[in-house]
Each structure stands twice: as structure tokens, then as C-alpha cells.
C-alpha positions as a Markdown table, in Angstrom:
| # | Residue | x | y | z |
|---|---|---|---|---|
| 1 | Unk | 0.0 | 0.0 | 0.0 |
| 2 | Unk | 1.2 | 3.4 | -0.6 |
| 3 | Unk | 1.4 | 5.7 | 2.6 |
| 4 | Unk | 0.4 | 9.2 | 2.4 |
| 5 | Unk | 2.7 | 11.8 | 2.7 |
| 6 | Unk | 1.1 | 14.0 | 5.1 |
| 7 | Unk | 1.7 | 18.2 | 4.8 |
| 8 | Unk | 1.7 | 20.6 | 7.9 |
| 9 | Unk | -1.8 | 21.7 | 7.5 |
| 10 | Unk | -2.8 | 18.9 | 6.6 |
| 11 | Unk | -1.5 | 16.7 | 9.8 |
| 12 | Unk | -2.6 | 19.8 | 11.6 |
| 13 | Unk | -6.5 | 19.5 | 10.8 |
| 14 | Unk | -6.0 | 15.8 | 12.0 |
| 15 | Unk | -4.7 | 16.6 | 15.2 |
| 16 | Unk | -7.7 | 18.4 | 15.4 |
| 17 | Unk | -10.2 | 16.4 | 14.3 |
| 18 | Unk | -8.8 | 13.5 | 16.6 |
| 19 | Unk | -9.4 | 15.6 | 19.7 |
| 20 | Unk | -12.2 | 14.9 | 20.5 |
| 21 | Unk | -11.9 | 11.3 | 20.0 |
| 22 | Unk | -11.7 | 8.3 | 22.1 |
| 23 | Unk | -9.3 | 5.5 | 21.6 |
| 24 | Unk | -11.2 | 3.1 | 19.9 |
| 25 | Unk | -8.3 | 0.2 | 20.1 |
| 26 | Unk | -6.2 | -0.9 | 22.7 |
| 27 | Unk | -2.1 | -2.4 | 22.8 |
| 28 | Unk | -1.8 | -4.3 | 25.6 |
| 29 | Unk | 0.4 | -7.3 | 27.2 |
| 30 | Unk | 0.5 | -9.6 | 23.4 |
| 31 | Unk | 1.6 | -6.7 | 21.4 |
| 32 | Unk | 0.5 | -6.0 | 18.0 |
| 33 | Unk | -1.1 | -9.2 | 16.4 |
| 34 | Unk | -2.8 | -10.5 | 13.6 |
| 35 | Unk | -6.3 | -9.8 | 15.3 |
| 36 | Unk | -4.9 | -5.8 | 16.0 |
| 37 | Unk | -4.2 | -5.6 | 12.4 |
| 38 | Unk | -7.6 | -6.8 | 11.7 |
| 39 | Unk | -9.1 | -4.9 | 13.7 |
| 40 | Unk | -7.4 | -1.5 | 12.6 |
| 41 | Unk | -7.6 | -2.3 | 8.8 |
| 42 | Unk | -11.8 | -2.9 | 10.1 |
| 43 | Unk | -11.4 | 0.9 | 11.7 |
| 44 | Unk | -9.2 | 2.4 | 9.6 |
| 45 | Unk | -11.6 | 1.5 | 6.8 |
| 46 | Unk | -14.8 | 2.9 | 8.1 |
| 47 | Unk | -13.6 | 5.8 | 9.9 |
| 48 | Unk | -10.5 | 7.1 | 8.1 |
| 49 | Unk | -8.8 | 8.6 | 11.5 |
| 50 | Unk | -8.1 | 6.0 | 14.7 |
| 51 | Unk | -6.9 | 6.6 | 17.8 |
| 52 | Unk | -4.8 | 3.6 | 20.1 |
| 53 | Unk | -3.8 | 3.9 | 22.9 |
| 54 | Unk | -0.4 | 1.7 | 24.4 |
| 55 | Unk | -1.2 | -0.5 | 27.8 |
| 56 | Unk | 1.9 | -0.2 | 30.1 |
| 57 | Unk | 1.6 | -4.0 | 29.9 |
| 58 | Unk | 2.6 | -3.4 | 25.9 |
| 59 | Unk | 6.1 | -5.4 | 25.4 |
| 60 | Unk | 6.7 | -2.8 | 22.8 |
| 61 | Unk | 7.1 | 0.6 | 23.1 |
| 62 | Unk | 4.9 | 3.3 | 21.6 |
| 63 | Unk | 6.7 | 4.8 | 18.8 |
| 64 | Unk | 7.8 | 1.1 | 18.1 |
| 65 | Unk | 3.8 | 0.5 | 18.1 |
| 66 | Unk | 3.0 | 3.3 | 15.3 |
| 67 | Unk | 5.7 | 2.3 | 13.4 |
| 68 | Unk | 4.9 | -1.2 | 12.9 |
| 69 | Unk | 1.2 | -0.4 | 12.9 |
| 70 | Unk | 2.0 | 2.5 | 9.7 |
| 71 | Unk | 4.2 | 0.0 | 8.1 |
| 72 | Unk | 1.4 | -2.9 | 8.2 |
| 73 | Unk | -1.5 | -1.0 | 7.6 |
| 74 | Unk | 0.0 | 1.6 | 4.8 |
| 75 | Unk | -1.9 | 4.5 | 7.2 |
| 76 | Unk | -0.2 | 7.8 | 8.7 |
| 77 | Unk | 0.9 | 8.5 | 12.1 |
| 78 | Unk | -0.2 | 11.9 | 12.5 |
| 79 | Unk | 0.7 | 12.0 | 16.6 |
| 80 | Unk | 2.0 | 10.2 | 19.2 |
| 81 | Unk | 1.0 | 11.9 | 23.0 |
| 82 | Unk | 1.2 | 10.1 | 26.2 |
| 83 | Unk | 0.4 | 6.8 | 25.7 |
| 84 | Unk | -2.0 | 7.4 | 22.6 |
| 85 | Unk | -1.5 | 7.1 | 19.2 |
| 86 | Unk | -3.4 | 8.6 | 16.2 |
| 87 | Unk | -3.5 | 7.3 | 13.0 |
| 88 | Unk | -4.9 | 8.0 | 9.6 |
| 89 | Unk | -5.4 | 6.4 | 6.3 |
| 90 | Unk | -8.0 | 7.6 | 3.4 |
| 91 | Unk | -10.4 | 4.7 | 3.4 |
| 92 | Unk | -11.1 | 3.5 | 0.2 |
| 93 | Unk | -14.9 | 3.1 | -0.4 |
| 94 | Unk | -16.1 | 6.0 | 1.2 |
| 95 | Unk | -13.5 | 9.3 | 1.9 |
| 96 | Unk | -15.2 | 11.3 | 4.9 |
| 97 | Unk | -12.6 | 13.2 | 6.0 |
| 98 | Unk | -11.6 | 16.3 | 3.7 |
| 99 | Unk | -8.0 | 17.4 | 3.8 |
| 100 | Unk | -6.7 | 21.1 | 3.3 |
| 101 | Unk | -4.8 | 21.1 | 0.1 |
């Protein structure tokens, strides 16, 4: 899949956007598996922007998290705070969210 190169404006109107919402998908103690990566293609899909958040019982690291979840998924990490992770990727069937250009 081909990831998105994200602009300034444009990964600030995600930030945004992804506020207001609440982690939809949890990291915890068995890492990222097959079923996460379900799961987040399911959400990344239907809702374009997810936000994760990283149990401290997550063998792997945050950043590490994104990175691997970006790299499987083909989706943009638009922001990493605390223990949260957002992520986007233009879904496919039906775009919802707009960028700025």
C-alpha cells in the first residue's frame, strides 16, 4: 500500500479532528497481532482517523507500536501523546474526512 505523505496543515487538521476522539483500540500485554491488524484495517476503513492507545503491559514501546502499525496497515501517524497514538489512512470506499490542500 502506498502511505500518504502528510503536509503541515494537513496533519494539523487531523490533530484536530482526533481531539475529540476516544481511543477506539487498545495495545496491551500480546503486542501487536494478527487480530490488532484486523481490527485497525476494520477501523481504519470505516472511519479514516483512529486513535490507540499503548497499555503499560505493551512489550513494545509506543513509537515502536506506530511504526509497525503504519508500516502494516500503509496508514499515517499523524501523533504520538502520552500513551495514545493517532492514525490516519483515506479509506477507500467512502472518503469522509476532507483534507486542506
Amino acid at each position: 500500500m502506498d502511505a500518504l505523505v502528510l503536509t503541515g496543515s494537513q496533519r494539523r487538521a487531523l490533530r484536530a479532528l482526533a481531539h475529540h476522539v476516544q481511543p477506539t483500540m487498545q495495545i496491551g500485554k500480546a503486542g501487536v497481532t494478527g487480530g490488532v491488524l484486523q481490527q485497525l484495517e476494520l477501523e481504519l476503513e470505516s472511519h479514516e482517523l483512529v486513535k490507540l492507545s499503548v497499555l503499560e503491559t505493551s512489550p513494545i514501546p509506543r513509537d515502536e507500536v506506530a511504526e509497525r502499525l503504519t508500516e502494516e496497515t500503509g496508514a499515517e501517524w499523524v501523533q504520538s501523546i502520552g500513551r495514545t497514538v493517532v492514525l490516519y489512512r483515506r479509506s477507500e470506499e467512502r472518503p469522509r474526512i476532507e483534507l486542506p490542500q
